[in-house]
Every structure is written in structure tokens, then in C-alpha cells.
C-alpha positions as CSV (number, residue, x, y, z in Angstrom):
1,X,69.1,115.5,207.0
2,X,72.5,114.5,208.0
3,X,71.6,110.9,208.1
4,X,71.7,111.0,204.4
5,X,75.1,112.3,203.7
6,X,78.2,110.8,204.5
7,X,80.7,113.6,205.4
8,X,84.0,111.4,204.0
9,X,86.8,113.9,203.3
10,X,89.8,114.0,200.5
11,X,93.1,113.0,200.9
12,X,94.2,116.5,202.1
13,X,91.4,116.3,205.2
14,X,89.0,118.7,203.2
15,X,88.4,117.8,200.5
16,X,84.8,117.2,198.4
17,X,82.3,115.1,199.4
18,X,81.1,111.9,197.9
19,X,77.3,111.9,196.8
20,X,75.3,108.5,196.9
21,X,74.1,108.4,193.0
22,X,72.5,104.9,193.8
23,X,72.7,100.9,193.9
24,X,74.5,98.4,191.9
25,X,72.7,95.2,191.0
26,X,74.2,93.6,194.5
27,X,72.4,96.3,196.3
28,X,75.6,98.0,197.2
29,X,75.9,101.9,197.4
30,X,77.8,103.7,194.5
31,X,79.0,107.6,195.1
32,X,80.3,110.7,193.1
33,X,82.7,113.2,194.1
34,X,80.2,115.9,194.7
35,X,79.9,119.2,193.5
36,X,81.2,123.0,194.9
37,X,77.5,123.8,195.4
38,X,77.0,120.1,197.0
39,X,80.5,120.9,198.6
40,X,78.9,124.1,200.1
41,X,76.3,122.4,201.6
42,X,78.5,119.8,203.1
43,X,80.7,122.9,205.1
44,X,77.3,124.2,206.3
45,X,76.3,120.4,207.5
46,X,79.5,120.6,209.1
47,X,79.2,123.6,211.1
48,X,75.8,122.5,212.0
49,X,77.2,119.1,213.1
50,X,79.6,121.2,215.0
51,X,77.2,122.8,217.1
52,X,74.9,119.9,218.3
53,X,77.6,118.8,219.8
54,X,78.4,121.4,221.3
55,X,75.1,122.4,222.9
56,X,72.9,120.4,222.6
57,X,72.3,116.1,222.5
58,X,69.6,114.3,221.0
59,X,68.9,111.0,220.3
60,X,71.2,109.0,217.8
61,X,69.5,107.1,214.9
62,X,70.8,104.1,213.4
63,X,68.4,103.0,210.8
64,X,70.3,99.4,211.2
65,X,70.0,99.0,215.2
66,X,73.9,98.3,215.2
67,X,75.1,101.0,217.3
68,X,74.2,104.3,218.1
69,X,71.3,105.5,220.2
70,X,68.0,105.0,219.0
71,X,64.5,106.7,220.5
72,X,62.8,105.3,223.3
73,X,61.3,101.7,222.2
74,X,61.7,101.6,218.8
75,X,62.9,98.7,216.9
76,X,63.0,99.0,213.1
77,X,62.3,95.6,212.5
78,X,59.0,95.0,214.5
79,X,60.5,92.3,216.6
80,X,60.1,93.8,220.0
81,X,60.0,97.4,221.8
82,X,63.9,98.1,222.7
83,X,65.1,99.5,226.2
84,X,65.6,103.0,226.1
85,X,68.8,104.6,226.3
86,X,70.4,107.8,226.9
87,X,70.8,109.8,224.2
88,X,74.2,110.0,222.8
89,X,76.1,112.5,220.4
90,X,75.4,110.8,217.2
91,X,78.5,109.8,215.1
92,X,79.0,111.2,211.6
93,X,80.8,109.9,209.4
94,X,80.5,106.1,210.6
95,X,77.7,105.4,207.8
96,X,77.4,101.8,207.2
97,X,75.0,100.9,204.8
98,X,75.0,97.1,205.5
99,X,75.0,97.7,209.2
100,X,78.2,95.6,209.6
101,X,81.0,97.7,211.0
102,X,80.5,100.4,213.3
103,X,83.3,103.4,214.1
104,X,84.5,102.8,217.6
105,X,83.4,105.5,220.0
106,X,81.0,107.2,217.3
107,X,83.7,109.6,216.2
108,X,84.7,110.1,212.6
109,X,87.4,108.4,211.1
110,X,90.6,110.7,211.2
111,X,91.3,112.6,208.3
112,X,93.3,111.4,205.4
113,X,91.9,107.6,205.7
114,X,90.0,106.3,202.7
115,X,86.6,105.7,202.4
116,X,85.5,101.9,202.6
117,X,81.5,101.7,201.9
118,X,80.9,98.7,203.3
119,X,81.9,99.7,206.8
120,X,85.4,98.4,207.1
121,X,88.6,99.8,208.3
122,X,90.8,101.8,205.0
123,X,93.8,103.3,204.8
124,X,93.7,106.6,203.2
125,X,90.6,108.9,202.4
126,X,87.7,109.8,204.1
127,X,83.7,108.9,203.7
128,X,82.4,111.7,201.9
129,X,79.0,112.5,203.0
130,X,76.2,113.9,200.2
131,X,73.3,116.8,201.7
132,X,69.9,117.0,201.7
133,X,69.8,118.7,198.0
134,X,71.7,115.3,196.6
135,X,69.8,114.8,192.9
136,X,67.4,111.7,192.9
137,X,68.7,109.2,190.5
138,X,65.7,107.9,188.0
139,X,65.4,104.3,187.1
140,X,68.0,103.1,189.6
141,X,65.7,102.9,192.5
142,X,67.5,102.1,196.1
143,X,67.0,101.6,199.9
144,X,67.0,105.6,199.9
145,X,64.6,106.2,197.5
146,X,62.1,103.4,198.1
147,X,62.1,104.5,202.1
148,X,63.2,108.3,202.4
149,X,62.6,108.0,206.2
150,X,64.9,105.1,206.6
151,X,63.4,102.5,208.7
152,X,63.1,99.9,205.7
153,X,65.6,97.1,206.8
154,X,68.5,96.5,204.5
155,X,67.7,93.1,201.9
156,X,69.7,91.7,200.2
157,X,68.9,90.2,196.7
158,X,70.0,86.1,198.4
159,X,67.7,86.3,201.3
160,X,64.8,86.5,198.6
161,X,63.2,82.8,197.5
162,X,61.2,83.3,194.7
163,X,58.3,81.0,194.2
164,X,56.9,80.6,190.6
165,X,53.1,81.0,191.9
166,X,50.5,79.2,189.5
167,X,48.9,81.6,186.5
168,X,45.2,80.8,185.8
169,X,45.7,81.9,182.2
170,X,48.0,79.0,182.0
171,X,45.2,76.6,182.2
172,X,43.7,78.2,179.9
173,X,46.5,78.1,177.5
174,X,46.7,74.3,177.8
175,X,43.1,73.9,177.6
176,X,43.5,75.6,174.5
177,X,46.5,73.7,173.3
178,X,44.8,70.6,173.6
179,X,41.9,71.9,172.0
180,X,43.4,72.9,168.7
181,X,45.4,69.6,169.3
182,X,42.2,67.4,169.7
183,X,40.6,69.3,166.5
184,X,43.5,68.8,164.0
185,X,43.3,64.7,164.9
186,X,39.9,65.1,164.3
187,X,40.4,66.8,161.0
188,X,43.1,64.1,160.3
189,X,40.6,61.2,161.6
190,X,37.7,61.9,159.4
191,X,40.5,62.6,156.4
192,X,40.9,58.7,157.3
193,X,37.7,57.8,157.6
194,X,37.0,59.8,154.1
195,X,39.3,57.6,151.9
196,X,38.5,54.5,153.9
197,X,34.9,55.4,152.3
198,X,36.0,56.3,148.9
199,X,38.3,53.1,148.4
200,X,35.4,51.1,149.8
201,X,32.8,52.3,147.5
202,X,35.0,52.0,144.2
203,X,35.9,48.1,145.6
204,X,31.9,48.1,146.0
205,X,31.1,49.6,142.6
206,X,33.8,47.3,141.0
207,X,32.4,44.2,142.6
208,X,28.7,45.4,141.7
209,X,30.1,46.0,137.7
210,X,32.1,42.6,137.5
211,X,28.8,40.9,139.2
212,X,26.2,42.8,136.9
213,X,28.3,41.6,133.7
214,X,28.4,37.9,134.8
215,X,25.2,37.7,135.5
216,X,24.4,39.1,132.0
217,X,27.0,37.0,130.9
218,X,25.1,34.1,132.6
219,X,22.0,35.0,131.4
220,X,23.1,35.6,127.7
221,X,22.2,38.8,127.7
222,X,25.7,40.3,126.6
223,X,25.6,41.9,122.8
224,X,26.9,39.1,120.6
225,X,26.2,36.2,123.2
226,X,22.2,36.6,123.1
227,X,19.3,35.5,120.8
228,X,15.7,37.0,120.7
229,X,13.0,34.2,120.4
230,X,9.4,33.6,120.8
231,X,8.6,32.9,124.2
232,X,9.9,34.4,126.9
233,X,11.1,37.5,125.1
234,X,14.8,37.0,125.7
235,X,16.7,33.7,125.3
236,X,19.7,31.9,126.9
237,X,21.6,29.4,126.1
238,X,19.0,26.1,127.1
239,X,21.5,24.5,129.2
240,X,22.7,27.9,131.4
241,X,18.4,27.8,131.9
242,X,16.5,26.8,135.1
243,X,13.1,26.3,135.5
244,X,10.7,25.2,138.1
245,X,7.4,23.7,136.8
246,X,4.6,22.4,138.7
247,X,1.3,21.0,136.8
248,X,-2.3,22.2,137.8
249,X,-5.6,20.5,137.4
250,X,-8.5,21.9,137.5
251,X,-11.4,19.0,138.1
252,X,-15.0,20.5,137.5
253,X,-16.7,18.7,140.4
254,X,-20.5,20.0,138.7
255,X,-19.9,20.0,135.2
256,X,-17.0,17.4,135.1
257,X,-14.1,16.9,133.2
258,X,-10.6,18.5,133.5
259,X,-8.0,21.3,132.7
260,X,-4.4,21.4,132.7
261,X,-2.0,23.7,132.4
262,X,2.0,23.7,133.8
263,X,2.9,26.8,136.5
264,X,6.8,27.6,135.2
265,X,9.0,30.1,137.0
266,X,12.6,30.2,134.8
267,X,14.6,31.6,137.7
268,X,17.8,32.3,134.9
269,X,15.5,34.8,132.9
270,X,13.1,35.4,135.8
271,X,10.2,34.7,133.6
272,X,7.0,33.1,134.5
273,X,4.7,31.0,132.3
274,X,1.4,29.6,132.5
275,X,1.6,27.2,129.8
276,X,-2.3,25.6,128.5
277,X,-2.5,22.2,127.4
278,X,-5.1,21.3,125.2
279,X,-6.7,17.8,126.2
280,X,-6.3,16.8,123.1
281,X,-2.4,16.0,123.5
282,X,-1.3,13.0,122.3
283,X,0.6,11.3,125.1
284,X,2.3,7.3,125.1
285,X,0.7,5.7,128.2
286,X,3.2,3.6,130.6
287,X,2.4,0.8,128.0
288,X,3.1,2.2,125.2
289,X,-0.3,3.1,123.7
290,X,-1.1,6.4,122.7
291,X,-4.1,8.3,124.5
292,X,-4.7,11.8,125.3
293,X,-4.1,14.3,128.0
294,X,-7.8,14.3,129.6
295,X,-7.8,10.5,129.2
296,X,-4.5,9.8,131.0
297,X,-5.9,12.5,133.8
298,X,-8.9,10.1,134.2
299,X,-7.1,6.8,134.0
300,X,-3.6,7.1,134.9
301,X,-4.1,9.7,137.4
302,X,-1.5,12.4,139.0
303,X,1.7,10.6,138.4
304,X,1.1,8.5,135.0
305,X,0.3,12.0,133.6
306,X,3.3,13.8,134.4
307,X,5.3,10.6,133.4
308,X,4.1,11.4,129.7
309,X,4.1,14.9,129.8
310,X,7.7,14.8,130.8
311,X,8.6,12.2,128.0
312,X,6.8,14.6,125.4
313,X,7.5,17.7,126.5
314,X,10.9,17.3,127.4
315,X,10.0,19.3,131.1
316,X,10.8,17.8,134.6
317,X,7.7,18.4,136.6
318,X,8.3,19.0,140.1
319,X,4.7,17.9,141.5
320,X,1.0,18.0,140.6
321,X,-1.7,20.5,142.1
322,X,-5.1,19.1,142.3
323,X,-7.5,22.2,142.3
324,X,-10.8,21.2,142.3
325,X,-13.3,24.1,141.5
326,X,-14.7,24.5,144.9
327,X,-11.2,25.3,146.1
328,X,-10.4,27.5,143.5
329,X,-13.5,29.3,144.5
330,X,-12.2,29.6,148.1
331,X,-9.2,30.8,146.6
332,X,-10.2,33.8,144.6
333,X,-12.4,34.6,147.8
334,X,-9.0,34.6,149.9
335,X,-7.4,36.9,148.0
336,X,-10.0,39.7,147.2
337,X,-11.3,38.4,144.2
338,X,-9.7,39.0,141.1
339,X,-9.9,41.6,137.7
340,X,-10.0,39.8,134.5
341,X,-10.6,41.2,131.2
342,X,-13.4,38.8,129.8
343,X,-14.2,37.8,126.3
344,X,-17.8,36.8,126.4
345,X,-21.0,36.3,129.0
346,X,-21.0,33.6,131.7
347,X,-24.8,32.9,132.8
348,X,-25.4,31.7,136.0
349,X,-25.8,28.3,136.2
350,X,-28.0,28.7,139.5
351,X,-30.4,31.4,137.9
352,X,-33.8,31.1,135.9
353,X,-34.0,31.6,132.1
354,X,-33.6,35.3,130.9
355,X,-31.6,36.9,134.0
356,X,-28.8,38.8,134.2
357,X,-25.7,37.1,133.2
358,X,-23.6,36.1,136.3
359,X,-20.3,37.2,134.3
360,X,-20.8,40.0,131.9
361,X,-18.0,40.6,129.1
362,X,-15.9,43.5,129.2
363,X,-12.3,45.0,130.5
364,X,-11.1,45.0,134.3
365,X,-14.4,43.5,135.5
366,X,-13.9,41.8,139.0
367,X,-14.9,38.6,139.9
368,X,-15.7,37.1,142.9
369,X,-14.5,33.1,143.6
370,X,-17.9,32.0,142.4
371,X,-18.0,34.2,138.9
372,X,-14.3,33.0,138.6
373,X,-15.2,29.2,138.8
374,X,-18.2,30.4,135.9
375,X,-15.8,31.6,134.0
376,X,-12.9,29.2,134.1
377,X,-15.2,26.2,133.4
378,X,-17.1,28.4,130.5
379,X,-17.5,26.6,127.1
380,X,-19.8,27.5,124.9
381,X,-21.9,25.8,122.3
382,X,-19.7,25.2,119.0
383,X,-16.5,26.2,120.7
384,X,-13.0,24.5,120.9
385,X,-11.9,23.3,124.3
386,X,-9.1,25.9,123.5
387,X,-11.3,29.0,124.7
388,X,-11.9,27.9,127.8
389,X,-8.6,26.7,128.2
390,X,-7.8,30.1,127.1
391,X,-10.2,32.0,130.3
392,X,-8.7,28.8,133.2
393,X,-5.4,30.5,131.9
394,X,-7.2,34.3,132.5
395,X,-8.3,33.1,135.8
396,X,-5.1,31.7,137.5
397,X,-3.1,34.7,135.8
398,X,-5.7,37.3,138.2
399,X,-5.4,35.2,141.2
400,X,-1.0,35.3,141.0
401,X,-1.6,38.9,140.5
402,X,-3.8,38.9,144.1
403,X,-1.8,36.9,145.4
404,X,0.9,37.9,148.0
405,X,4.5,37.8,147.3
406,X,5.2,37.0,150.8
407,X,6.3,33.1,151.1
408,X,5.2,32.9,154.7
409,X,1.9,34.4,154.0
410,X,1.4,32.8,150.7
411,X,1.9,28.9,152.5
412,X,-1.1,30.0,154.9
413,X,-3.3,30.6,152.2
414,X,-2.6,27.8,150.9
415,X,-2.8,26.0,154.2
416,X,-6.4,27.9,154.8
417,X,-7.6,26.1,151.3
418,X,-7.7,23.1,153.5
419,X,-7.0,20.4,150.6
420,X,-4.9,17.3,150.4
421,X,-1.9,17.7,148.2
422,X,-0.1,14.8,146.6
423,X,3.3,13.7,147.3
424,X,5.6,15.3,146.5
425,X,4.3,18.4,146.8
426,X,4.0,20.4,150.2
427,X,2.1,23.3,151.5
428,X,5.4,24.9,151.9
429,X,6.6,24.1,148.6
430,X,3.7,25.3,147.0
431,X,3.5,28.6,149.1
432,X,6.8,29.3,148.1
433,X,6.2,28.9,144.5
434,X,3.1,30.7,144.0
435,X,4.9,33.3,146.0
436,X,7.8,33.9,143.1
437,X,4.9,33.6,140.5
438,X,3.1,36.3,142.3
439,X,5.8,38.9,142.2
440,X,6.9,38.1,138.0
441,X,3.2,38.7,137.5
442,X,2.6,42.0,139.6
443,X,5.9,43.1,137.9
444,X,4.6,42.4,134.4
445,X,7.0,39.3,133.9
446,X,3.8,36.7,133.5
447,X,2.0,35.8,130.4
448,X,0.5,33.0,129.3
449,X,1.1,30.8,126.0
450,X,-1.2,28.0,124.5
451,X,0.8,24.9,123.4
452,X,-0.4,24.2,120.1
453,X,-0.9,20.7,118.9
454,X,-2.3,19.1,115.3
455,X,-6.2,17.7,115.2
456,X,-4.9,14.2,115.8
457,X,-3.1,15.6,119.5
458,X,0.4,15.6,117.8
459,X,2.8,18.3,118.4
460,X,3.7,20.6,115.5
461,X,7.1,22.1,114.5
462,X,5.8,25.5,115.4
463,X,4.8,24.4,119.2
464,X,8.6,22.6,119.4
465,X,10.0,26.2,118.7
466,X,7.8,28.3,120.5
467,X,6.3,26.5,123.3
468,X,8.6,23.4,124.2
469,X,12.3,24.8,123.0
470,X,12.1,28.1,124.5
471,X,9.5,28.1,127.3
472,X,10.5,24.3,128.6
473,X,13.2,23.5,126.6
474,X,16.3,24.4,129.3
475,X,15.2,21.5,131.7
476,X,14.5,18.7,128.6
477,X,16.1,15.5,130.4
478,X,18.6,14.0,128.9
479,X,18.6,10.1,128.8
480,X,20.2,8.2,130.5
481,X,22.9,5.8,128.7
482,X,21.0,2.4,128.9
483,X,17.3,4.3,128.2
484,X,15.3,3.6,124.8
485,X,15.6,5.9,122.2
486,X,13.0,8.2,121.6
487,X,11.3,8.2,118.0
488,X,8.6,10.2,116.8
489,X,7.0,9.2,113.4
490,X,5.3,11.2,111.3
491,X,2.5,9.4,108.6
492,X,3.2,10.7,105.3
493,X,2.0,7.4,103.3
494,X,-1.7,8.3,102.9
495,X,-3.2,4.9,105.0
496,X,-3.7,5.8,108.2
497,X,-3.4,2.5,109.8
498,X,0.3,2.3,109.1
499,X,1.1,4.8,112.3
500,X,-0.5,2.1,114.3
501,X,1.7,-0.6,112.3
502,X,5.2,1.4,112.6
503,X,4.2,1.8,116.6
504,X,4.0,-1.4,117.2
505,X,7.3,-2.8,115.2
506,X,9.0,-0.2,116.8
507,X,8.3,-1.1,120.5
508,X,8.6,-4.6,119.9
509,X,12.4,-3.3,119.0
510,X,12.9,-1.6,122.0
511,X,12.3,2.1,121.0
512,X,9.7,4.6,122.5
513,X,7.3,5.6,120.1
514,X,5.9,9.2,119.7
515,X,3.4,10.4,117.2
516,X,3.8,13.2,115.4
517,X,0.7,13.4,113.5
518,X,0.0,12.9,109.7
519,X,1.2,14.7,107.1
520,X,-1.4,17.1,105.0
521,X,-0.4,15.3,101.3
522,X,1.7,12.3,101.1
523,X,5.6,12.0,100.3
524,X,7.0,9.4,98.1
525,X,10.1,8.6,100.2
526,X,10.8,7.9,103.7
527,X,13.5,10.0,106.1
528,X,14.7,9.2,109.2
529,X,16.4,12.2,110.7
530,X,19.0,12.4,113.7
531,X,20.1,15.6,114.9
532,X,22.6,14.5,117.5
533,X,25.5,12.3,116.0
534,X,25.7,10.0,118.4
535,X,22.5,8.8,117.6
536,X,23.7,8.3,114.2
537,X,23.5,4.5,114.9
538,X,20.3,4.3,116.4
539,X,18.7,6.2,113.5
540,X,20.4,3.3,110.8
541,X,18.7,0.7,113.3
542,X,15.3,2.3,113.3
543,X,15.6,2.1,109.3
544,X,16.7,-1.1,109.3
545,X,13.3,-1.8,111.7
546,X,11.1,-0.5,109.9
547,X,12.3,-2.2,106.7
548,X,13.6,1.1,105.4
549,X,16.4,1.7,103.0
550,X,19.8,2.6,104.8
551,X,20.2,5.6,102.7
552,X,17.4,7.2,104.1
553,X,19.2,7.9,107.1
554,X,20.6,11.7,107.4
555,X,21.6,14.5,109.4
556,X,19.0,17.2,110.5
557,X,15.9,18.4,112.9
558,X,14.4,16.4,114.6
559,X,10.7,17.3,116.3
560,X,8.8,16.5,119.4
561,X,11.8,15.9,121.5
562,X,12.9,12.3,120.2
563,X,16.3,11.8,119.4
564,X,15.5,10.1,116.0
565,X,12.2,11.5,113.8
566,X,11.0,9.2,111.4
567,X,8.6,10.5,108.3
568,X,7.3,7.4,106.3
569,X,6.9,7.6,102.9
570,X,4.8,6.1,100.1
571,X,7.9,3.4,99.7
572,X,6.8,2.2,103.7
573,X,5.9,-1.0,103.7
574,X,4.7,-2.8,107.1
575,X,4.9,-5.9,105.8
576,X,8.6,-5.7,105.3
């Protein structure tokens, strides 16, 4: 009890004690002047004190270890047991909280000298001493409180390290931090990415707008820069045009004779045509004399022919496809045979009198390569080589439609046909076009057209519109500076022998002569037309060739191609 008290006196030797009301933040002990009850309690402590020293001795407790005496092998800070010692009379009043000035002797310091709390010698005063019944201070907790018993050694606040020990939650908390950091450049990346899409489309859509109005631009398809026509069902201008043509005969090996038609693909208006050619077409041989299509088949062959179809047609045939019947029999076979709506009833040539028709006549009937040759080659009594003309053309429109679109695939068909084609056509080349035809026809962009032509083989006005200017117009050659002029001369005078007359005066002057057939009632003058006026010069020398008056010459249409059309009149005179 007394070891919690210090019994410091007033000035006048007996004065109040002080009471320990706690610690300041340095650890250091702060005391009030205590109270008369407190006071009271102090006296008794006294008189107490008073009497254990008289009678009686005890062991002295330092709750430091610096002086006193201290039980039997005790040593507050657990470094070692401690010799014992003989018990002293304990000293009171020489309290030193820090343990670092002990009263010599253990007596009290004499009355009247102050009180110095940290153990050292004062002047004046005396170390009060607070009893048992001294009020515990709340909130201010100290060496007294935190170890009533007093064996806790005295720290102080500098011999403390404090290490900063790691937190698990602060992991967590930059784990989370970079989280929310790695999310938001997310967010912002895929903003990025988001407008680097949208300005990519709108350069896309841009790109695909300005393309799709060139190419209608190209193809004349623009409101105000187009033109229907007959034909192909929409016109360009004829020199923006491209076409490939290729020309087909078809040799009957069992009945004989020949048909002919030209394979066009115009790549500008992605059109395809099958275009018939009667075999009646008037055509100017390599010598200048005037035969027919199936005769210049038979004696000029492959290339004479498409010679003269290009100088009357105006087209610029690529190469000629030989197809002889047995290999167009092969070919309907290779593709699946072939639906074609037919017009009348094929027998069979192989079968007796009074069977069953090999080809019977109605819509979507299939055909295998064998009723397909029947068909193709089909003329019947009293008819004009322009039906079956009409039923080849029915024929090789089923077999684009079976046919693949596939370039690759459709060369091997053609390769599997096994026949010879003439230079300059390849397998290759021809795959590749039949392939092109093949898709315009399974798309609905295929049709065929029948090139009309007069009784005598001549071409009409009405097949140079339809046929010639729209379908092979764009690819008309143009000729060359030092080539003969073209004239085609139409009979008008009534004596048919004076085409034959006008041909011949007109070679012999270095033209090329094309017929244009004979008029239906004769005219009284002459006309020689140009169209183009730099051939205003040659027209005034064909007049002046043919004996014709200079004022005949004018401006207009011209027909069949030529550069200079020449009608002759009653006023014609061959002799002039």
C-alpha cells in the first residue's frame, strides 16, 4: 500500500500530500496536492510507517532493482534469480519513478526540501506521497494502472521501434486498384477500337457509293446518260462496250451440212448472247466474190469464215469451236442432260416406221445427249433452215444452263470431250468462257436472237439495229488508215445483173464490195450515203466509179457496216 504513495511534505514539514493523477505523453508522473480526506489517510500511513520500523523489518521492494531490498531471488526483469539479502527497513519517501536516483541511506529527505519527481536532489519541499484510496484516472492509463502490482519495468516511449508490419487487405486493395485501372483502359480501348470501326465503314461505304456510281457511269446506266434498245435490254455507249465472241459449228456427221451461231459474253453489260446465223448469209470470199455462210464453212474452212463474218458483221471473233454432233452428244451426256421446251416431234432416226417419237413436243422435257443431237439437227419437210437454227440455239442455251460455272471444272469437261480445237482457241480458253456463259444463263442474263437477213443472204436495216449495232456493235473494228473502204450496194434499178456489174467496177477500184440485197420496187435515182465525214471523199470517188453524178453524194445512214452505202438507181448505167 505504501509503495503507491509518496509521503512528500509542504514547505512547513507537514503539509498535504501530493497524489499521482497520472502520465504525461513522455511517460512522466504528474501529481495533485491531495485532499484532507487523502491527507488523513497519509497521517495514518505515517504512523503505520512509524511502527514497522519500529518493531518489526521486512523485506524492501523496489519495483526498479536500484536500491532497496528485494525478496529472496527475484528479479523483475527475468534476467536472472538475484542473491538474497537481508531485509532492510524500506525507505519512504525515496520514490523514484524512473529508477535513477536513489535517497542515500533509505531515509526520507528532510523536511522543508522540494519534491523533484524524477529522483533528483531539490531544494525546498517534500515528495508528497498519495494512499491506497488515490482515485484511478480514466483515459490516461500509466505504469500504475496497467501493472497495479508493480513489477512491469519502466519503458519509455524511445526504446520502442515500431515496424510497419505488412496488411493483407493491402493486397487486396491494390489488386483492386489495378482492377478498376485495367477495366477503365478497357472501356477506353474498345471506345478506340469503336470509332476506328465506324470511320472505317463510312470510308468503306463511301468508296463502295463512288465505285457503284462509276460503274453505272461506265456502263451508261446513269438517268440521262442511258438508252433502252433492242438487244440486250440496256445499252451503252458502243465504244465504253466489251465483248468476247467465239463462233460454233455444228457439223452433222449423219445427215451432213452445218450450223453456225456466235457464243457472245458483253462483260460491260454482263450480257450473254447466242446469236443464229442463217446459212443463207451473204458473205465476200477472200477474192472478192460473194457466197454464203454454209458455202464458205465448206470451202474456206474455220478461218476464211470468220474473216468474212468479221468484215460483215463488224465483230472480232476470238476463235472457232468445231462441234461435231457426236461431241455435242458427249456433251449433254456430261452434264446431266439438258430441259428444253420443244416445239414439235423428233422421230428417231434409228427406229421402225410408226414408233414412238424419240423427242416428243412439250415444256421442260429432258433430253438426253442423243435426243439433243435429234433435236438440234431437226428439219422438217417444208420448213426454213431458220427452225432448226432456231432448236441448235434451244440446245446450246440447256447445255450453258448445265453447265458448271466453275472455270477449273468447266476446262475438264471440255478436256473429257476429247476433240481437237483449232488455233487459236484452247481448252483453257474455252473452259473459261463457257464458264462466264454458264453463270449469265443460270442467272437469267442469256437469250438468244436470230440475225435476220433478206432472201438473197443480204443484211436488212432492221438486223443492223437489232442484231449487229447493239448485240456486236461495241467491238466493230475500225479500219485501219491504208485499208479499202467498205461499200455496200443496194440494187434498186430493176436488172438484176447490175449488182454483179457495180461489184466488179468497184474492186477493180480498190473498194470492198458488200451486198445489200435488192430493193422490193425500183428508184429513179441513185444515192451514195456516208455517215462519217471523213469518208466524205471516198463516197464522191465511189460516185465518180460508178459513173454516178457528183450530186448524188450526201450525208446519212449507212447499212451493213461499210463506211459508204451505195443504192443504184434507174439513172445507173454500167456502161458508163
Amino acid at each position: 500500500m505504501n509503495d503507491r504513495y509518496d509521503a512528500g511534505h509542504g514547505a512547513d514539514g507537514g503539509g498535504a500530500p501530493y497524489e499521482l493523477v497520472g502520465y504525461d505523453e513522455y511517460g512522466r508522473p504528474v501529481y495533485r496536492q491531495a485532499t484532507d480526506q487523502q491527507a488523513q489517510h497519509h497521517q495514518q500511513a505515517q504512523q503505520y510507517d512509524a511502527y514497522q520500523q519500529q518493531g518489526h523489518q521486512g523485506y524492501g521492494y523496489d519495483p526498479y532493482a536500484t536500491g532497496g531490498h528485494q525478496q529472496p531471488g527475484y528479479d523483475p526483469y527475468g534476467t536472472g534469480s538475484v542473491p538474497p539479502q537481508q531485509p532492510q527497513t524500506p525507505a519512504y519517501g525515496s520514490y523514484d519513478p524512473y529508477g535513477t536516483q536513489q535517497q542515500q541511506g533509505g531515509q526520507p529527505p528532510q523536511q522543508g526540501a522540494p519534491y523533484d519527481p524524477y529522483g533528483q536532489s531539490a531544494h525546498t519541499g517534500q515528495q508528497p506521497r498519495v494512499t491506497e484510496q488515490a482515485a484511478h484516472i480514466p483515459q490516461q492509463p500509466g505504469p500504475a494502472d496497467d501493472d497495479p502490482a508493480g513489477t512491469a519495468p519502466d519503458y519509455r516511449t524511445e526504446q520502442f521501434a515500431f515496424v510497419e508490419e505488412p496488411d493483407g487487405d493491402s493486397e487486396d486493395v491494390i489488386d483492386w486498384m489495378k482492377f478498376t485501372e485495367n477495366r477503365t483502359e478497357r472501356r477506353e480501348e474498345a471506345k478506340r477500337r469503336a470509332r476506328s470501326r465506324i470511320v472505317a465503314l463510312a470510308v468503306v461505304l463511301a468508296l463502295v457509293a463512288a465505285g457503284g456510281v462509276g460503274y453505272l457511269w461506265y456502263a451508261g446506266k446513269l438517268p440521262g446518260l442511258s438508252d433502252s434498245g433492242a438487244g440486250t435490254g440496256t445499252t451503252t455507249a458502243a465504244g465504253a462496250q466489251k465483248r468476247d465472241v467465239i463462233v460454233v459449228h455444228l457439223h452433222d456427221t449423219t445427215g451432213g451440212g452445218t450450223t453456225t451461231a456466235l457464243l457472245v459474253d458483253n462483260t460491260t453489260t454482263e450480257q450473254g448472247t447466242t446469236v443464229l446465223l442463217p446459212n443463207s448469209l451473204a458473205l465476200t470470199a477472200d477474192d472478192g466474190a460473194t457466197t454464203t455462210l454454209a458455202k464458205s464453212v465448206e470451202d474456206d474452212g474455220s478461218e476464211g469464215t470468220r474473216t468474212a463474218l468479221d468484215t460483215v458483221l463488224g465483230t472480232d471473233i476470238e476463235g472457232t469451236w468445231r462441234l461435231d454432233t457426236p461431241f455435242l452428244l458427249t456433251l449433254v451426256d456430261l452434264v446431266g442432260n439438258i430441259e428444253v421446251d420443244t416445239d414439235t416431234d423428233v422421230p428417231d432416226p434409228d427406229a421402225k416406221k410408226g414408233e414412238a417419237p424419240l423427242v416428243k413436243k412439250g415444256k421442260g422435257q429432258t433430253l438426253s445427249g442423243k435426243m439433243a443431237v435429234a433435236y438440234a439437227t431437226h428439219r422438217g419437210s417444208g420448213e426454213a433452215q431458220n427452225a432448226q437454227l432456231e432448236r441448235f440455239g434451244q440446245v446450246m442455251h440447256g447445255v450453258l444452263r448445265k453447265m458448271t460455272s466453275d472455270p477449273d471444272a468447266a476446262t475438264l469437261t471440255v478436256q473429257t470431250l476429247g476433240q481437237i480445237l483449232e488455233p487459236p482457241l484452247t481448252d483453257k480458253d474455252l473452259g473459261d468462257f463457257l464458264a462466264r456463259l454458264s453463270d449469265r444463263a443460270k442467272g437469267g442474263d442469256h437469250k438468244s436472237a436470230l440475225l435476220p437477213v433478206q432472201d438473197d443472204g443480204t443484211l436488212t436495216a432492221e438486223a443492223s439495229d437489232s442484231v449487229v449495232k447493239d448485240v456486236l456493235g461495241g467491238t466493230a473494228k475500225s479500219p485501219d488508215e491504208n485499208a479499202a473502204v467498205s461499200v455496200s450496194v443496194r440494187n434498186a434499178t430493176g436488172v438484176k445483173d447490175h449488182t454483179e456489174k457495180a461489184r466488179v467496177v468497184l474492186l477493180n477500184g480498190g473498194f470492198t464490195f458488200r451486198a445489200a440485197g435488192t430493193a422490193a420496187a425500183p428508184e429513179a435515182t441513185s444515192e451514195v450515203v456516208y455517215a462519217d465525214a471523213a469518208d466524205k471523199e471516198n463516197a464522191t470517188e465511189v460516185a465518180k466509179t460508178l459513173g454516178l453524178d457528183a450530186g448524188s453524194v450526201t450525208k446519212g445512214k449507212v447499212t451493213g457496216n461499210a463506211r459508204v452505202s451505195v443504192v443504184l438507181g434507174q439513172d445507173y448505167d454500167p456502161g458508163s
